[in-house]
N, C-alpha and C positions, 0 to 999 in steps of 0.2 A: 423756535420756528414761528408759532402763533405771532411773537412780538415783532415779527419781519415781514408779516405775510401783505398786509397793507402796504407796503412800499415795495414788496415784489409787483405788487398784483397793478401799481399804478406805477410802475418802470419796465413794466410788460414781460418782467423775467418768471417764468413759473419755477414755481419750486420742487426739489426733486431729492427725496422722492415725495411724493402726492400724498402719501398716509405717513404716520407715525406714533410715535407715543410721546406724551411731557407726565410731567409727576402723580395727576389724579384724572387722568383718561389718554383719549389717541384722538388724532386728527385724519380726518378726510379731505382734501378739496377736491370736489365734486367739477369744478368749472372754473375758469378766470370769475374772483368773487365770490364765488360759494363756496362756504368753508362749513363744515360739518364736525363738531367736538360732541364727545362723546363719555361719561364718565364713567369712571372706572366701578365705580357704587353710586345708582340711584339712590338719592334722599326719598324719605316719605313725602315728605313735600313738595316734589319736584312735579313741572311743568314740562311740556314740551315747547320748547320755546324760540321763535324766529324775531330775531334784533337782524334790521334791516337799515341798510343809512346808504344815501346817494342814491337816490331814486331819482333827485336833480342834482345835478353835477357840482354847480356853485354853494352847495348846502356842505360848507365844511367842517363845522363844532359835530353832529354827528359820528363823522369818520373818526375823530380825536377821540371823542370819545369811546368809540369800542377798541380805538388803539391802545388806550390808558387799559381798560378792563382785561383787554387780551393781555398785554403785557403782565397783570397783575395773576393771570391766570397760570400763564407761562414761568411766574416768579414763583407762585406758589402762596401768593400771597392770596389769593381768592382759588377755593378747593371747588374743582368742577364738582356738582351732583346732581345736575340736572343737564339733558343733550340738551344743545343747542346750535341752529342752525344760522349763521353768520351771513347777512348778503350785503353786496353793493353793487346798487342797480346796476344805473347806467355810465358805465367804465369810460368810454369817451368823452363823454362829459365830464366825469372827473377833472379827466387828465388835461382837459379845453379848458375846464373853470369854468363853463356855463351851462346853464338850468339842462338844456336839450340840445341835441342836434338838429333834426326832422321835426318830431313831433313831441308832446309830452308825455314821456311814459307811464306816467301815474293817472292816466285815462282809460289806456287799455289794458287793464288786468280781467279780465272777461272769457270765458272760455272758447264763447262763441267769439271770437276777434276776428276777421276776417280780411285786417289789412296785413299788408308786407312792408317790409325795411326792417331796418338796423332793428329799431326802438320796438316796434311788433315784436320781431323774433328773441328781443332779448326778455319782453313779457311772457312770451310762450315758455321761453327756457326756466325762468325763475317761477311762472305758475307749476312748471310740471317739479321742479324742485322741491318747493313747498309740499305739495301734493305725498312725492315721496317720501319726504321729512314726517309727515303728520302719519300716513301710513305705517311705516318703521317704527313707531311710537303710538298705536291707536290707545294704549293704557292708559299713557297720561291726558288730563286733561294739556291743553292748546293754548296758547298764546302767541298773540306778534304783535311788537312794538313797532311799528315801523317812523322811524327816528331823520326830523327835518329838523329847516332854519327857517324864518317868515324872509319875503321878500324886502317887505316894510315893519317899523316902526310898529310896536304896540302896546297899549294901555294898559295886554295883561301880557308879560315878554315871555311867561312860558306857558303855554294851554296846550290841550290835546282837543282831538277831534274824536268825536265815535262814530264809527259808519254804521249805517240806518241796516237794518238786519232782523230776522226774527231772532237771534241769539240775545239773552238777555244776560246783561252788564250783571256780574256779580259785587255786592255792597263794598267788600272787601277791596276790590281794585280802586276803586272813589277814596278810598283809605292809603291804598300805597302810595296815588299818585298825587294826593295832597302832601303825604308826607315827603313829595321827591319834589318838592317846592313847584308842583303843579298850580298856576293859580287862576287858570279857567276852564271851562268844559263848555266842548260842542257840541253839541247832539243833530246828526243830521237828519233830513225829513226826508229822503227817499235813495235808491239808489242811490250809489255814484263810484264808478269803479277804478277806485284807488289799490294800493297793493294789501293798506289793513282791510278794507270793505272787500276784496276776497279771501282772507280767511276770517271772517266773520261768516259774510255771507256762506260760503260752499265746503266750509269746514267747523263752523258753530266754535271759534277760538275768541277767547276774550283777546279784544284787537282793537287798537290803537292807532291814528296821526298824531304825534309829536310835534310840537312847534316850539324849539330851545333856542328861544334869540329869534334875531337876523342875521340874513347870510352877508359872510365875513372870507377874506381867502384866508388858508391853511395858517395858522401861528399868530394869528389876529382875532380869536374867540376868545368870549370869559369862560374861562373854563371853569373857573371856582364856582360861578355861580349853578355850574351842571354837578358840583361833587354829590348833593342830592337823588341827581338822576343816578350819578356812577353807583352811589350805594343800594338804587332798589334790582339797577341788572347784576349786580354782582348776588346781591341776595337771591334771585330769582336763578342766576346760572351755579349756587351751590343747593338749589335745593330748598332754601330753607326761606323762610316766612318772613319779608321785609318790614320793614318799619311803618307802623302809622300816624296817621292824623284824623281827627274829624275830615268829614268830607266837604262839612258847612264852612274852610275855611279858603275852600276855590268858591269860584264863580258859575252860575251855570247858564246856557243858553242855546236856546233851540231855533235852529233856521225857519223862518218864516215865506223866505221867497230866495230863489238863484237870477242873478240879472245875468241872460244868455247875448253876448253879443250878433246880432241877425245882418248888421248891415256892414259895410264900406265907413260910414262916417257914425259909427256909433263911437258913442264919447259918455264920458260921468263927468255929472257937473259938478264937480269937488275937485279938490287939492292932489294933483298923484301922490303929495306925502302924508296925506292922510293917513295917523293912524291904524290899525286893527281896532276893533270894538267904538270905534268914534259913533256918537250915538245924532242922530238926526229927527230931526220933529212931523208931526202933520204937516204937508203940504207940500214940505221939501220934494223937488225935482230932482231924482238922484241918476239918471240917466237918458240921455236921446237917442234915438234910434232908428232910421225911415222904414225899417220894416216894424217892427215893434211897437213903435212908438215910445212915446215918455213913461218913465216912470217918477210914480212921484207918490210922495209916504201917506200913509191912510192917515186912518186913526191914531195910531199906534206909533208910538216913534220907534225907529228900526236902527240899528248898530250895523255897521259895515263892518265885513270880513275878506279877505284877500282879494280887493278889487285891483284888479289887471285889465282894464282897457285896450291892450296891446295882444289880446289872444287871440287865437283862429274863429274865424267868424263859427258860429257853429258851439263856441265853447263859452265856459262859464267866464264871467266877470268880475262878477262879486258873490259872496254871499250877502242878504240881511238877514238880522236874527234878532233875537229880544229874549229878554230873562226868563228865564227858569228853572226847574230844579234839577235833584240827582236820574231820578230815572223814572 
């Protein structure tokens, strides 16, 4: 069942019945998407752990990839021993192949959210999911991967993001995620609410954005180059203690400024294919704005991150960031 679940869930067939058993636990699906596995014997080492993919709909290596794990779990070839709660956001998007419908759901994971639609409601659904997930399990320590693709092109093809929290990064995780051929780190400067920056934030879980590639449609990902990442969720959903690396063998770097688009004709003055991490000098002009105004780089030369010009007035643009270390 596990290895079908994702091609029911995006041909809008639900499966029946809703629970059951495979060889080292049982399944719950709680929702279209949310799947709940459960094992039969907690490992010592186990985590409570939410792997999370499709949070933008055209983000397809993700999906493959918890398909390859589910399947291995269902085979028997990977022994559950730790729960783990399975989601994929935003389901119409999926199944459209683009980022969003409405709006983008990786803005509103926030308690206080007080918009409506589709995309709202389906944050409300998967925050209170979580919620229950982490509850049902208060023993173990918390975790959530939550698992993308970059828009664009970049200098480091697979990084993570850490969202800005008083929960502090344990040394160890810098350790697994080098060794899952992780080769930059983000460290963000203040909120921002993403689906990993709430359970960091309102649940103290070591919590992750994933950035594995560029987005690609379904059966056009490298996936070999993720067998790294397959190896640290599979070690993470038996239980037991993945593989390391130095941590000094990623890159590190801390957001220095978010360029917020304010106007009608806000624009960056760079290349749309500009890389991730493309780095820029004093003086450089990196964006116009007639509410805002220009920006333009200090002292410090500042590296771009997910610049989208094309976002709702109101929302982020780019990040810029500059080096730094582990934590």
């Amino acid at each position: 069942m596990l290895g079908q679940w994702l091609d029911w869930t995006l041909d809008d067939k639900h499966s029946s019945p809703r629970s059951g058993r495979f060889g080292s636990g049982t399944y719950q699906l709680h929702a279209p998407g949310i799947l709940e596995i459960t094992p039969a014997t907690v490992r010592p080492a186990a985590h409570a752990c939410v792997f999370s993919a499709a949070i933008h709909g055209n983000e397809t290596a993700p999906v493959e990839l918890l398909g390859s794990w589910l399947a291995a779990i269902e085979a028997g070839t990977v022994t559950l021993g730790a729960p783990v709660l399975v989601i994929l956001g935003n389901l119409p998007a999926l199944k459209a192949q683009q980022r969003f419908i409405r709006t983008n759901l990786n803005r509103l994971f926030q308690r206080e959210l007080a918009e409506t639609g589709d995309e709202p409601d389906r944050a409300r659904e998967l925050m209170s999911a979580v919620d229950s997930f982490y509850n049902r399990h208060q023993a173990l320590p918390k975790l959530h991967y939550d698992l993308h693709t970059a828009i664009r092109g970049s200098l480091y093809t697979r990084f993570v993001v850490e969202p800005f929290a008083d929960t502090v990064i344990h040394p160890e995780q810098w350790e697994w995620l080098a060794a899952a051929d992780m080769q930059a780190v983000l460290h963000q400067h203040q909120h921002s609410w993403t689906f990993s920056h709430y359970s960091k934030h309102y649940h103290a879980a070591q919590a992750f954005t994933f950035e594995l590639g560029r987005v690609a449609p379904f059966g056009e990902n490298d996936m070999a180059a993720l067998a790294p990442m397959l190896t640290l969720i599979s070690a993470l959903s038996a239980g037991e203690q993945p593989p390391k690396k130095p941590a000094e063998t990623m890159k590190f770097f801390q957001v220095q400024h978010e360029l917020m688009r304010q106007a009608e004709n806000f624009c960056l003055c760079f290349d749309e294919d500009v890389p991730n991490f493309s780095r820029f000098e004093p003086g450089t002009c990196l964006a116009k704005d007639s509410v805002a105004g220009d920006f333009i780089v200090g002292d410090t030369p500042l590296h771009v991150v997910f610049p989208n010009a094309k976002v709702e007035i109101g929302a982020r643009a780019a990040l810029l960031v500059a080096p730094s270390h582990a934590s």
